[in-house]
C-alpha positions as CSV (number, residue, x, y, z in Angstrom):
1,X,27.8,26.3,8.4
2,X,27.2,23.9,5.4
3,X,26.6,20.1,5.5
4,X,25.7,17.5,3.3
5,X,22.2,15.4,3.7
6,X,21.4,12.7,1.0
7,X,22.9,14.4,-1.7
8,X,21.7,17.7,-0.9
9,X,23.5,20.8,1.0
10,X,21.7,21.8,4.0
11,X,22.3,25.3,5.7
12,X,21.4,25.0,9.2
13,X,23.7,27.1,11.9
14,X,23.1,29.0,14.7
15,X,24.9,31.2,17.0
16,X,25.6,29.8,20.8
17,X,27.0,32.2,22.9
18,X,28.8,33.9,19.9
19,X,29.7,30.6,17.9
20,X,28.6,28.4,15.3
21,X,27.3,25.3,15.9
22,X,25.8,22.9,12.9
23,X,22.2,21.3,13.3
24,X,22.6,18.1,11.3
25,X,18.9,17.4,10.0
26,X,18.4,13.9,9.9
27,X,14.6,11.8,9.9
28,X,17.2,9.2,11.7
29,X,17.4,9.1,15.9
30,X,20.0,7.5,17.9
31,X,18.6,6.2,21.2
32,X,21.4,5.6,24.2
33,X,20.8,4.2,27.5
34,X,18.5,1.2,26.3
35,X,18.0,-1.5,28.8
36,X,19.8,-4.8,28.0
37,X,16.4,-6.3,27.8
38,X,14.6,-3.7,25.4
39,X,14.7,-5.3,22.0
40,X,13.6,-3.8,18.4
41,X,9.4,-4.8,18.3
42,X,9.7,-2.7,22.5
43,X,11.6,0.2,20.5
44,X,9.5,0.3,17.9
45,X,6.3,0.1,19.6
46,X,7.4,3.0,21.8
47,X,8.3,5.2,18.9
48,X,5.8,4.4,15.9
49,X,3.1,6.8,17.9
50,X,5.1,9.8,16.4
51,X,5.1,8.9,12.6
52,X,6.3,6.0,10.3
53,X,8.6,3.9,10.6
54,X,11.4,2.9,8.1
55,X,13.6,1.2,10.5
56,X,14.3,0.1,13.5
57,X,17.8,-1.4,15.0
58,X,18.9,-2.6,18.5
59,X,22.5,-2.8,18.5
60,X,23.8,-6.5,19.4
61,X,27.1,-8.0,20.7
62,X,28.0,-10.5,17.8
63,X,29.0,-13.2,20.3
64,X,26.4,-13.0,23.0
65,X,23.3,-11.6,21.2
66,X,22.9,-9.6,24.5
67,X,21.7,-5.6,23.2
68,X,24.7,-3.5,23.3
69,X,22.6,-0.5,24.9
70,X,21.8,1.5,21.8
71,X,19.8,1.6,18.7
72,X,19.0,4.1,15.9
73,X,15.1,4.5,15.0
74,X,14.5,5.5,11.2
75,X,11.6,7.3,10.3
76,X,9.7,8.6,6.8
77,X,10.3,12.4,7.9
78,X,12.3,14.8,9.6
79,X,9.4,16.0,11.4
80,X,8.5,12.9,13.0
81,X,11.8,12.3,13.7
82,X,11.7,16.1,15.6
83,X,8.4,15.2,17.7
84,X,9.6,11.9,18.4
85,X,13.1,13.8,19.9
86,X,10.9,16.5,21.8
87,X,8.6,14.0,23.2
88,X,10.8,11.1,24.1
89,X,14.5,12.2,25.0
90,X,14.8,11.6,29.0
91,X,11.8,9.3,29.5
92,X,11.6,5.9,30.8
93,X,11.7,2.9,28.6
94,X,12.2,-0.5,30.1
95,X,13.1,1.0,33.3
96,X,15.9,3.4,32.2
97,X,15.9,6.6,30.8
98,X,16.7,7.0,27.3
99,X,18.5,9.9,25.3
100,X,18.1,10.7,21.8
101,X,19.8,12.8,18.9
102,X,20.0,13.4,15.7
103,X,21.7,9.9,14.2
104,X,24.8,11.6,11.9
105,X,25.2,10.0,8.4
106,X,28.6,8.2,7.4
């Protein structure tokens, strides 16, 4: 399968039981299952061990201010971005456990 990364076509499918699935490569992470409480300095601080940081964004309600849950954490390379996923996804952060994937580009 064929997608599209910053201007670039990427080739990354593999075969799952006899079908195609697309890896979207990304240097960009969504996190789910963020406490209310866990704000961008906690998520950054638990994710800049794994490589550098471009960006880091807690999800807010516009009206309260209250985290909606969710964030995305940018980083400099793919790779970090891969260790951070491998390392990370299911562990506790502010008292919840947190999932991670690949953030997909609009």
């Amino acid at each position: 399968m064929r997608g599209f990364y910053g201007g670039v076509h990427v080739w990354g499918a593999f075969s799952l039981t006899g079908k195609f699935w697309a890896r979207h490569f990304s240097a960009k992470l969504f996190v789910g299952g963020l406490s209310y409480d866990t704000n961008e300095p906690v998520l950054k601080a638990a994710f800049e061990k794994h490589g550098d940081i471009l960006e880091v964004k807690v999800i807010c309600d516009h009206k309260s201010g209250r985290s909606k849950g969710y964030g995305f954490v940018h980083f400099t390379s793919e790779a970090a971005a891969t260790d951070a996923l491998k390392e990370i996804d299911g562990q506790l952060l502010d008292g919840r456990n947190i999932r991670l994937q690949f953030a997909h580009e609009r």
